[in-house]
TORVEX-744768 format. One record per residue (C-alpha): residue in one letter; x negated, y negated, z negated. Coordinates in steps of 0.1 Angstrom, whole numbers, always signed. Layout:
residues N
+-----+-------+-------+-------+
| res |  east | north |    up |
+-----+-------+-------+-------+
|   A |     X |     Y |     Z |
...
+-----+-------+-------+-------+
***
This chain:
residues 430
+-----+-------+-------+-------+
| res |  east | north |    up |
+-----+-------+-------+-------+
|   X |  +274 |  -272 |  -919 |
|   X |  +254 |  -236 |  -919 |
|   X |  +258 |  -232 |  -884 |
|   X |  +245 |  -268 |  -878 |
|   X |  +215 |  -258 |  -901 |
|   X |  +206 |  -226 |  -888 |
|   X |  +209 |  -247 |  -845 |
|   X |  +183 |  -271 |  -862 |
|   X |  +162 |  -246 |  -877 |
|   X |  +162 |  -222 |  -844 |
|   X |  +155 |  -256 |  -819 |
|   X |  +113 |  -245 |  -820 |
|   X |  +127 |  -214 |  -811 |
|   X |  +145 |  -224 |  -778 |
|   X |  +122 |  -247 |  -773 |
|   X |   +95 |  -221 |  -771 |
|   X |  +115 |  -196 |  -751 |
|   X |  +128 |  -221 |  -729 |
|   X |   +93 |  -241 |  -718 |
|   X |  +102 |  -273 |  -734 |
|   X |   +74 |  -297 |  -724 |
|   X |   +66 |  -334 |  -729 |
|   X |   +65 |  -336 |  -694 |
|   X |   +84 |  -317 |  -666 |
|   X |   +76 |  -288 |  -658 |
|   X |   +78 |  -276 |  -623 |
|   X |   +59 |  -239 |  -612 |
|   X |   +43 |  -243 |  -581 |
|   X |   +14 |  -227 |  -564 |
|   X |    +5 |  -259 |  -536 |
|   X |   -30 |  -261 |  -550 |
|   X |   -30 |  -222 |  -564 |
|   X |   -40 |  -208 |  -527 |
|   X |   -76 |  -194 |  -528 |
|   X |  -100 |  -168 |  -526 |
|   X |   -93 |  -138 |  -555 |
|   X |  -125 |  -142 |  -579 |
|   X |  -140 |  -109 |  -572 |
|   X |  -139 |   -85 |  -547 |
|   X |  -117 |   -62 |  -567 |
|   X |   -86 |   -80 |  -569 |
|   X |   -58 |   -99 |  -546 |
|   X |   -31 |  -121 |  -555 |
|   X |    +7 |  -128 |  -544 |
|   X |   +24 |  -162 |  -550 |
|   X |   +64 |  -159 |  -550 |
|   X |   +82 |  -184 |  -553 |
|   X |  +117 |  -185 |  -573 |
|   X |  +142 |  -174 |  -547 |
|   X |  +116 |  -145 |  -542 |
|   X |  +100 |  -159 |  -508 |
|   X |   +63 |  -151 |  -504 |
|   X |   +36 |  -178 |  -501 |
|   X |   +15 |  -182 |  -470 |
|   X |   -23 |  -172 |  -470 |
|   X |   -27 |  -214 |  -457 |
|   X |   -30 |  -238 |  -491 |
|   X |    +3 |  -260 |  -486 |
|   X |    -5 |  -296 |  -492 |
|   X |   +19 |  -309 |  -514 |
|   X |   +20 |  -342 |  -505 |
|   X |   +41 |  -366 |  -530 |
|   X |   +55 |  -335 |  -544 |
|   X |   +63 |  -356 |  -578 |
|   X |   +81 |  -383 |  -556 |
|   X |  +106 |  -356 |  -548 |
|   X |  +129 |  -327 |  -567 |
|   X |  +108 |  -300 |  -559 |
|   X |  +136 |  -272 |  -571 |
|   X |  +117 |  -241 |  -568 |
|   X |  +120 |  -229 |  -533 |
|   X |   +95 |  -229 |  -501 |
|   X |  +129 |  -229 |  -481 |
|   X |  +139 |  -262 |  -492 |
|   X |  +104 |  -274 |  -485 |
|   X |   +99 |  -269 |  -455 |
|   X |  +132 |  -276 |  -441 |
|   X |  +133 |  -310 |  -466 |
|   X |  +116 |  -344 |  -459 |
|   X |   +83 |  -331 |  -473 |
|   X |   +83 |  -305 |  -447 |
|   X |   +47 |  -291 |  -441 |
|   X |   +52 |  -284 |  -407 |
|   X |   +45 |  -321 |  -390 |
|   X |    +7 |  -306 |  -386 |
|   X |    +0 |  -269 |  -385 |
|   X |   -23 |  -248 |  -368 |
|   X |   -19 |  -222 |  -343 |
|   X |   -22 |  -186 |  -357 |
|   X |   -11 |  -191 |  -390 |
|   X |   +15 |  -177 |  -413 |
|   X |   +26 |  -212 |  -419 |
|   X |   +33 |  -213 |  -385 |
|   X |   +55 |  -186 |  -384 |
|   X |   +76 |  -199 |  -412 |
|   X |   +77 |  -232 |  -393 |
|   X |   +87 |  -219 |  -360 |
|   X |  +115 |  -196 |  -375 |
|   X |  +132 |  -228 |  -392 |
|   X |  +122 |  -256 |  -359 |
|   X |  +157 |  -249 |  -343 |
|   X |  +169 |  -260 |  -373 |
|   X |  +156 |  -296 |  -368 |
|   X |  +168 |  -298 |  -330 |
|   X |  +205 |  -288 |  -343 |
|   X |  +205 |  -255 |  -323 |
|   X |  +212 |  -229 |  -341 |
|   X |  +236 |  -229 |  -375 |
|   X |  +226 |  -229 |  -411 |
|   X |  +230 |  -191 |  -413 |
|   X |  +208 |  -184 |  -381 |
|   X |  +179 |  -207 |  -400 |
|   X |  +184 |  -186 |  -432 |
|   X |  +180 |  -158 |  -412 |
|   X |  +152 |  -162 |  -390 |
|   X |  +135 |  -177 |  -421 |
|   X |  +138 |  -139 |  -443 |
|   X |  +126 |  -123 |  -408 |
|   X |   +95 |  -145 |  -408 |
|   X |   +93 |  -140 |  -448 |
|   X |   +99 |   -99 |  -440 |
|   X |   +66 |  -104 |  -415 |
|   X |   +43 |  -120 |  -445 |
|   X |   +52 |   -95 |  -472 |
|   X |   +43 |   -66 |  -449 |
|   X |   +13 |   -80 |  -443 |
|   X |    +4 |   -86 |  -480 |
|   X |   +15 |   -46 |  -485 |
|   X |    -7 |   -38 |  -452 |
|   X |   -31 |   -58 |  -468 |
|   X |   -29 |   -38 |  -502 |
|   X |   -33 |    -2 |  -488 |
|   X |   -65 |   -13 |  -464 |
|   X |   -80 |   -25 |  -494 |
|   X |   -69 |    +6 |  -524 |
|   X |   -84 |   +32 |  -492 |
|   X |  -118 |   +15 |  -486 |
|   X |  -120 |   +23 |  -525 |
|   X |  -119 |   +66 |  -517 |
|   X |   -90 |   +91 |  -514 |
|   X |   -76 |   +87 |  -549 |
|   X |   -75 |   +48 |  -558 |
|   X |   -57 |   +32 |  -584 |
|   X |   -36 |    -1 |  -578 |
|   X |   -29 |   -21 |  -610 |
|   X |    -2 |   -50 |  -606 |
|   X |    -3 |   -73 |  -633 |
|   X |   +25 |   -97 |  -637 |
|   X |   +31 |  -125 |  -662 |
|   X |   +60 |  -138 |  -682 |
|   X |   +84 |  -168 |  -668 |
|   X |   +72 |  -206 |  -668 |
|   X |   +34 |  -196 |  -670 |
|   X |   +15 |  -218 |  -653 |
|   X |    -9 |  -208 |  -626 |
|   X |   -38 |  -219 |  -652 |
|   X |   -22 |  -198 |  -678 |
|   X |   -19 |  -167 |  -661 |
|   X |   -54 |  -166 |  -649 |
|   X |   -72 |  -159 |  -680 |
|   X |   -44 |  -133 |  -692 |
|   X |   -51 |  -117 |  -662 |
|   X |   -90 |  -116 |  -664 |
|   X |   -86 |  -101 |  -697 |
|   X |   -66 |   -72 |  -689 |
|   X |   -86 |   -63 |  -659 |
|   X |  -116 |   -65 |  -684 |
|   X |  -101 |   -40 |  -707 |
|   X |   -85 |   -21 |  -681 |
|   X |  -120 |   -19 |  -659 |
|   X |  -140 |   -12 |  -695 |
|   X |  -111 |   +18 |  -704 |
|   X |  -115 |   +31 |  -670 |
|   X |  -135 |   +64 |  -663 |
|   X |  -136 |   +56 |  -622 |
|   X |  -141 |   +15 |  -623 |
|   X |  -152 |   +16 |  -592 |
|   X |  -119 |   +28 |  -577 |
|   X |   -93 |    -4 |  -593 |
|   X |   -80 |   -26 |  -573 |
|   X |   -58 |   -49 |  -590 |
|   X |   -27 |   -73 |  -575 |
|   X |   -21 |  -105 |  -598 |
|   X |   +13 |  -116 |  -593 |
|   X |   +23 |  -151 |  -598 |
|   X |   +61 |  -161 |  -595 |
|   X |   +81 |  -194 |  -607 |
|   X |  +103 |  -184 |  -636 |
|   X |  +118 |  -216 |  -637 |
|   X |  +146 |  -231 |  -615 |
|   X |  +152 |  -262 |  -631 |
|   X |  +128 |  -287 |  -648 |
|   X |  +123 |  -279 |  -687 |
|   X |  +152 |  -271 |  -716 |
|   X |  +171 |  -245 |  -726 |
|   X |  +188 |  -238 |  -692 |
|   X |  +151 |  -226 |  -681 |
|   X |  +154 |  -197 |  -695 |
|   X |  +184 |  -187 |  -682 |
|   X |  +179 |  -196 |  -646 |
|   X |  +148 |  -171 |  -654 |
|   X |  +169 |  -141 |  -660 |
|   X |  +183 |  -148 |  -627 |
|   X |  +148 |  -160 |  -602 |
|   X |  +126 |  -130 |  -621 |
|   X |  +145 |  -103 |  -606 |
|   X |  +149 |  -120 |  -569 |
|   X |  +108 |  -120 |  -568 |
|   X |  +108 |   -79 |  -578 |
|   X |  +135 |   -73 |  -552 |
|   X |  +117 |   -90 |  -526 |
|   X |   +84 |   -76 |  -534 |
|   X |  +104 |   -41 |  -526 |
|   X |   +88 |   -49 |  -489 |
|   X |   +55 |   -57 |  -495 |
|   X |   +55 |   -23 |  -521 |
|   X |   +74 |    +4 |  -494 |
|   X |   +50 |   -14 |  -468 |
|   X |   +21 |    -5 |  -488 |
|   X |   +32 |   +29 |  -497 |
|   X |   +33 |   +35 |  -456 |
|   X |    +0 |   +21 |  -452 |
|   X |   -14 |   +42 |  -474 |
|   X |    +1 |   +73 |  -461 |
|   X |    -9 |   +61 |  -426 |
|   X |   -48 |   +67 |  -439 |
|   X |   -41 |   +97 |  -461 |
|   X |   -47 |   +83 |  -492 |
|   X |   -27 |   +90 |  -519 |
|   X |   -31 |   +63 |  -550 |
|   X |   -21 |   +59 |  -585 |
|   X |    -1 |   +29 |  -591 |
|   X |    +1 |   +12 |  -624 |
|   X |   +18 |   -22 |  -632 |
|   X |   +17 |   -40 |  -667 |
|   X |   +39 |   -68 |  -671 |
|   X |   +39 |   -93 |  -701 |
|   X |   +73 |  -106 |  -716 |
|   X |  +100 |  -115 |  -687 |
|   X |   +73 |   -98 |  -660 |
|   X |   +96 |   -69 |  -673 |
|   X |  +127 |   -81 |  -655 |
|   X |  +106 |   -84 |  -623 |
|   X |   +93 |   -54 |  -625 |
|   X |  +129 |   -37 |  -632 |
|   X |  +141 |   -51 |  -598 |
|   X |  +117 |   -40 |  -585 |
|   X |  +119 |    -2 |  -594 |
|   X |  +158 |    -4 |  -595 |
|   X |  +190 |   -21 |  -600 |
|   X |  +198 |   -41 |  -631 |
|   X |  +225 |   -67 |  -620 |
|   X |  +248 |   -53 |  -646 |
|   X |  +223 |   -67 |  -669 |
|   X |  +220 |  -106 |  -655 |
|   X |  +252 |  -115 |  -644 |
|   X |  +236 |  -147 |  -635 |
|   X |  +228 |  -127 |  -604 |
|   X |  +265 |  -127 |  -595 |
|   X |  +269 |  -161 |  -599 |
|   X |  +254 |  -178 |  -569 |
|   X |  +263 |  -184 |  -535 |
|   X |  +229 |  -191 |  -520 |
|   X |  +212 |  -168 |  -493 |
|   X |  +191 |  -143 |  -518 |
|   X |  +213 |  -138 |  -543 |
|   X |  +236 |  -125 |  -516 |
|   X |  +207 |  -104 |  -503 |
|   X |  +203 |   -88 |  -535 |
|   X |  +235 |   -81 |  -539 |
|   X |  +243 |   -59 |  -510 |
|   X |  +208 |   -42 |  -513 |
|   X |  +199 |   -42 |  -552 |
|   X |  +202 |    -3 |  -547 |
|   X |  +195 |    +8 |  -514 |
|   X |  +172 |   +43 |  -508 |
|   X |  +167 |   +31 |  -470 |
|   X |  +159 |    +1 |  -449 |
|   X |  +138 |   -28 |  -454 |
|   X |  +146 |   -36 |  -493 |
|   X |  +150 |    +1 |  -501 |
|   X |  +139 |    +7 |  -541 |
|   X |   +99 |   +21 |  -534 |
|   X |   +94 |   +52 |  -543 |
|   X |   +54 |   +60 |  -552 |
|   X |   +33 |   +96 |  -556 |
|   X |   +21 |   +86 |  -589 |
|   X |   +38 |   +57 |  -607 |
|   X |   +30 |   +41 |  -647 |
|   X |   +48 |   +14 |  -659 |
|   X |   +31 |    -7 |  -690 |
|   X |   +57 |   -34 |  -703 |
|   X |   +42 |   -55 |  -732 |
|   X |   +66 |   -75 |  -748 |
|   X |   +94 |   -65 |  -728 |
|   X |  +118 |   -95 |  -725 |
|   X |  +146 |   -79 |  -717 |
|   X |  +170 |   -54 |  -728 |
|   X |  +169 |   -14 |  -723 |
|   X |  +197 |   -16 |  -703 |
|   X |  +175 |   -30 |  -671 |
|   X |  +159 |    +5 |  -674 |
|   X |  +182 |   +27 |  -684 |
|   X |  +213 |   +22 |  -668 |
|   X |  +235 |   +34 |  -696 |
|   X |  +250 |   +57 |  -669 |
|   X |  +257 |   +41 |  -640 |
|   X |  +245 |   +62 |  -610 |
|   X |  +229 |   +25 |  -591 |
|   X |  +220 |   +10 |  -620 |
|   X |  +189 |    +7 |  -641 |
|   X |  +154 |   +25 |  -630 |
|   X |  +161 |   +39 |  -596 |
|   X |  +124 |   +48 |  -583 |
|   X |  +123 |   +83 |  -599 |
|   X |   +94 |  +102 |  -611 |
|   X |   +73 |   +77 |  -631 |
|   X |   +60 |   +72 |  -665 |
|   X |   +72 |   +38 |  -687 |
|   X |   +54 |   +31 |  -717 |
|   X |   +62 |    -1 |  -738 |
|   X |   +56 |   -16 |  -771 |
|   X |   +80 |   -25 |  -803 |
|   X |   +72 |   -55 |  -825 |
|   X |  +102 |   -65 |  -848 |
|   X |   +83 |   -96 |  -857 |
|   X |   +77 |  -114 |  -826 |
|   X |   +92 |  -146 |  -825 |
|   X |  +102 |  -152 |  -790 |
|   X |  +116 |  -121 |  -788 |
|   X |  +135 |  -123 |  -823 |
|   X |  +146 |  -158 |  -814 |
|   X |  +145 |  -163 |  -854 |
|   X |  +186 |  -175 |  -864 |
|   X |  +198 |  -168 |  -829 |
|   X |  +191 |  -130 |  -828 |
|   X |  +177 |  -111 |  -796 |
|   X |  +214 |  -105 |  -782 |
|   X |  +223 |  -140 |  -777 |
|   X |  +210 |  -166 |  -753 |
|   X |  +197 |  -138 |  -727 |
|   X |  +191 |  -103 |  -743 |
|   X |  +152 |   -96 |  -753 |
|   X |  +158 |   -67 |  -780 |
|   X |  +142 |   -39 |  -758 |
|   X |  +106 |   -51 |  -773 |
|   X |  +116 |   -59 |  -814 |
|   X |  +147 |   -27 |  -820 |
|   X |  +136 |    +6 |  -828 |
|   X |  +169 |   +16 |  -826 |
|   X |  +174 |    +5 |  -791 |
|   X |  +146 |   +24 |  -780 |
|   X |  +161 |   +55 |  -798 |
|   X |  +195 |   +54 |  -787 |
|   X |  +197 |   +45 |  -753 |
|   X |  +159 |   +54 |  -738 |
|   X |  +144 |   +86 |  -756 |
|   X |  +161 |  +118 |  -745 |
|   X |  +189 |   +98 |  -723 |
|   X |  +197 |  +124 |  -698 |
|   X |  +203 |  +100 |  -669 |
|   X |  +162 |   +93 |  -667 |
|   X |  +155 |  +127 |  -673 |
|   X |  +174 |  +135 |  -642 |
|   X |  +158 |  +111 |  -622 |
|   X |  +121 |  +124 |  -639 |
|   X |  +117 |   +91 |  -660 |
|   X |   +96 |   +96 |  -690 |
|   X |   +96 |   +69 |  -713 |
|   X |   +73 |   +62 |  -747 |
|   X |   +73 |   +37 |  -770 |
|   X |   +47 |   +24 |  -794 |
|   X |   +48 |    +9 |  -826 |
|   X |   +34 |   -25 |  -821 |
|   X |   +42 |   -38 |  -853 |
|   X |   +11 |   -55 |  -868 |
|   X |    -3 |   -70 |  -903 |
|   X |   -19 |   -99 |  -892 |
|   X |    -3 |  -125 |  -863 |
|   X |   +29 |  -107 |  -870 |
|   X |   +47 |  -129 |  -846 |
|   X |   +21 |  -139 |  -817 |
|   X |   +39 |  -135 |  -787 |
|   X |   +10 |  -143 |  -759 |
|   X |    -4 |  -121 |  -736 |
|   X |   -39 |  -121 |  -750 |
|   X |   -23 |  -111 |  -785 |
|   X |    -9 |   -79 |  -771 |
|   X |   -36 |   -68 |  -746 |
|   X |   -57 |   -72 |  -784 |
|   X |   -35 |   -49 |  -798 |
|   X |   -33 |   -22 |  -772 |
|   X |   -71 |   -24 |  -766 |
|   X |   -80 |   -13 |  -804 |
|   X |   -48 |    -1 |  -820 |
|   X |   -29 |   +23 |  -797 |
|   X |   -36 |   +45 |  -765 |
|   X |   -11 |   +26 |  -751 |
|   X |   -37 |   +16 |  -722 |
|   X |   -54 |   +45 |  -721 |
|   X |   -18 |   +64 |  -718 |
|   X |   -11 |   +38 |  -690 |
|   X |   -42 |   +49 |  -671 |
|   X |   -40 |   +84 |  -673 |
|   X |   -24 |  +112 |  -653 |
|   X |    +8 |  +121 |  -672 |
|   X |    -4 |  +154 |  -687 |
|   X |   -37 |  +136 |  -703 |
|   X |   -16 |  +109 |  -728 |
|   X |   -30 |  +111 |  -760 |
|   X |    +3 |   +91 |  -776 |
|   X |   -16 |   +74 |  -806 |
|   X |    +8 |   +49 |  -821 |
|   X |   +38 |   +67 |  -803 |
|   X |   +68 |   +55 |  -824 |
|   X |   +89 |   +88 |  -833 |
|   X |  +125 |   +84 |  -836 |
|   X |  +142 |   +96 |  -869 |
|   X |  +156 |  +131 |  -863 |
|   X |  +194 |  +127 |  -861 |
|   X |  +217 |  +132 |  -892 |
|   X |  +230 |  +167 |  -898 |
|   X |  +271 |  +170 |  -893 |
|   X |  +283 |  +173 |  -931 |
|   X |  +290 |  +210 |  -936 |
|   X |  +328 |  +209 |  -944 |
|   X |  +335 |  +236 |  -970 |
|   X |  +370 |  +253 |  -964 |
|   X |  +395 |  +257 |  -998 |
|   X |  +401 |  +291 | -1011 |
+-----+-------+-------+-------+
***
């Protein structure tokens, strides 16, 4: 009878962390596709499966007529297909021409998967090409900013989280005139609504970091190309964290839904979720800070707990993050942050003390990590974006920290973890 009790009682609570809606929810970016709203900033679309969305808008045609299931790949090889009228020159076309064999039965399933990741390869060197063109026309020393949103955020949800914290990082900024910022949207959400969203989100998150590896390396060679050596910082919100941790390193120990299935990029990760060469190789950068707000995830995506390929494998960078104990979504009230997908990096102090400060493994791969106490009086457990980029604009240097060279952190509201216990002095009998 208490357990029943306590399932009822926690239902808002997996309702909010799994996107329950009235109506389904599907993340797409069909009608996304446009112009960046000022000169200063870029945008990626990524789908769930971690393929990259062509510059072209994609008409979606009678996309509520069919299951649209989260992947560009099915889409265009499926009934809705977008490539009955394309024009010459475009990237659709080249995601189009790498699957037509497909249609005339010559080539196998495997070849089409294939030639489809070569033609999705192409794109995200582009968008990195793209990136480093941009930073350099900005001077010798830009600064990149990726900002990344949590799972099953809408594309009209994410916008004006993102407008905010490029206001507060462009405000906090001595060199405005040097940011370029990269908003990344992605599709957390591989089925339609329910509980089972957020699961399947542990899994799709870290596909879209891995595969953003080749637009990053790319990037990181177009900048060296034109000399120009740039400070990168990315700030994720809530499950952006497990993006971002694919991204910089390896943490399928952590999702095992990783492990689980069969299909074309899961396997991809799997044989490559480490790698320090070739094409999905973990990026490396000259001057790398991590911001995680509301991190939902556990330390473990960053720290490894020993294992030489897993956790953070880009070394020498900076991670700063925030603790709330109260937060709700990351609490997940009667169900606790270790069940139903682990999200106790961002609400246990003691995580943060025992496995991240001082662990030896990050210090021997020159990973700094800092954690502030997030913990507030008021809207103890808001969980949105706006809520924390708030809270690090007037109570912390967390941004400031974020911005800065490494040497310059002023580490206001740095949460200091209690000195360990002193051995009991065992006093020998006469």
């Amino acid at each position: 009878m208490l357990a029943r009790l306590r399932l009822l009682l926690a239902l808002p609570v997996l309702c909010l962390l799994a996107g329950c809606a009235i109506t389904p929810h599907r993340v797409s970016y069909f009608d996304a596709i446009a112009a960046a709203p000022v000169d200063n900033v870029m945008r990626v679309y990524v789908d769930g499966y971690g393929s990259v969305y062509p510059r072209e808008p994609l008409m979606a045609d009678s996309i509520a007529d069919y299951h649209w299931d989260g992947s560009l790949f099915n889409h265009f090889t499926g009934g809705n297909s977008p490539c009955r009228e394309v024009m010459a020159a475009t990237e659709v076309l080249s995601l189009c021409s790498a699957i037509a064999q497909a249609a005339l039965g010559e080539i196998d399933d495997d070849a089409v998967i294939a030639a489809w990741y070569q033609a999705q390869e192409a794109i995200w060197r582009t968008r990195g090409q793209a990136i480093a063109k941009r930073a350099a026309a900005n001077g010798q020393s830009p600064t990149i900013v990726f900002l990344v949103h949590g799972f099953n955020t809408r594309f009209s949800e994410a916008v004006p989280s993102f407008a905010e914290a490029r206001r507060i990082i462009t405000a906090k900024s001595a060199n405005p005139q040097n940011l370029l910022f990269v908003e990344t949207f992605w599709d957390g959400c591989s089925i339609q609504n329910g509980v089972g969203c957020w699961g399947q989100a542990q899994a799709s998150g870290p596909l879209v970091g891995f595969f953003m590896r080749q637009m990053m390396n790319a990037m990181n060679e177009g900048l060296a190309e034109q000399g120009v050596q740039a400070r990168v910082r990315m700030l994720s919100h809530s499950s952006g964290a497990f993006v971002i941790g694919s991204t910089l390193g390896n943490p399928d120990d952590v999702l095992p839904l990783l492990g689980k299935d069969g299909n074309y990029p899961y396997q991809r990760f799997a044989q490559h979720a480490a790698d320090s060469e070739g094409t999905y190789r973990v990026p490396v950068f000259d001057d790398l800070a991590i911001g995680l707000l509301a991190p939902a995830t556990t330390v473990k995506t960053f720290a490894g707990m020993g294992g030489v390929d897993q956790g953070t494998l880009s070394r020498g960078m900076r991670l700063l993050y925030g603790i709330n104990p109260d937060d709700e979504v990351i609490t997940k009230g009667f169900i606790g942050c270790s069940r139903f997908g682990i999200t106790c990096m961002a609400s246990n102090y003691s995580d943060y003390c025992d496995y991240l400060s001082g662990d030896e493994l990050l210090k021997r791969r020159r990973i700094g990590v800092t954690a502030y106490d997030f913990k507030r009086d008021e809207d103890r457990g808001e969980h949105a974006f706006e809520a924390y980029l708030t809270q690090i604009e007037t109570n912390t240097s967390f941004l400031a920290d974020l911005m800065a060279p490494a040497g310059q952190m002023q580490r206001a509201g740095e949460y200091i973890c209690p000195a360990p216990e002193a051995p009991e002095t065992v006093i020998a009998a006469d």
